[in-house]
C-alpha positions, 0 to 999 in steps of 0.5 A: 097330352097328345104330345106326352103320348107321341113321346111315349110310344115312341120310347116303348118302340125304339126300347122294344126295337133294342130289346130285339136286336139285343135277344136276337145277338144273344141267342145267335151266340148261343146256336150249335157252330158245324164244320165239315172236312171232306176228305177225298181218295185216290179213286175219288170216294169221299169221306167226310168229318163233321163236327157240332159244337154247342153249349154256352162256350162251345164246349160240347162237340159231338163228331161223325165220319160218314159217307154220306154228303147231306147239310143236316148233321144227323147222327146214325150209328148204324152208318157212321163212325160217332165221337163225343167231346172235343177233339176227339182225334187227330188224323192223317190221310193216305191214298185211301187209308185214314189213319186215326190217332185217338184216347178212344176207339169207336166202332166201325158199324157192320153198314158203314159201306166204303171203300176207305180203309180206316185205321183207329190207334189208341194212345194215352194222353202223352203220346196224343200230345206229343203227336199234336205237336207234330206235323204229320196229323190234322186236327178237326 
């Protein structure tokens, strides 16, 4: 009987050892992935773009262009320049000029504080394939 016992909970805590490892692999899956490109002017002012992509197939992205260097990816639109969806431009730097090519303009909020200049085109979606295809633009 004490041997049929020993048996028994020895599977219930090698299924329950499984049962985590595998939850745990799941919902690492299932966390926000970021990205942060810095992107440096010729006084040495940085800029940079960070990207959040969530959903079960990463799907849903939300961008922002800020000043501001922190880890944390908070979103303030009273300081930073915000974009929902994925990909939502494509860019390219000079000296201290950025140029945005995009299917939509954000706004510049009134305390975005830089000396960065920066310069949103819009374009319809053939032309924003189009310029994809060149060289001269990044994509996030």
């Amino acid at each position: 009987m004490r041997v049929l016992l020993k048996i028994i909970i020895g599977f219930v805590v090698v299924t329950g050892l499984i049962i985590y490892w595998f939850l745990s692999k799941v919902t690492d899956a299932y966390s926000p992935t970021y990205q942060t490109v810095v992107l440096i002017s010729e006084n040495n002012e940085k800029l940079y773009i960070k990207t959040k992509n969530w959903g079960i197939t990463g799907d849903s992205q939300l961008t922002v262009i800020t000043t501001e260097d922190k880890r944390e990816f908070e979103i303030d639109s009273t300081r930073q320049i915000f974009f929902e969806g994925l990909a939502p431009f494509i860019y390219k730097v000079s000296h201290d000029t950025l140029f945005l090519i995009l299917r939509q303009e954000s706004k510049i909020p009134i305390d975005f504080e830089s000396s960065w200049t920066i310069i949103q085109k819009e374009v319809d979606n053939p032309t924003m394939i189009k310029t994809r295809r060149g060289y001269k633009y990044k994509e996030i």
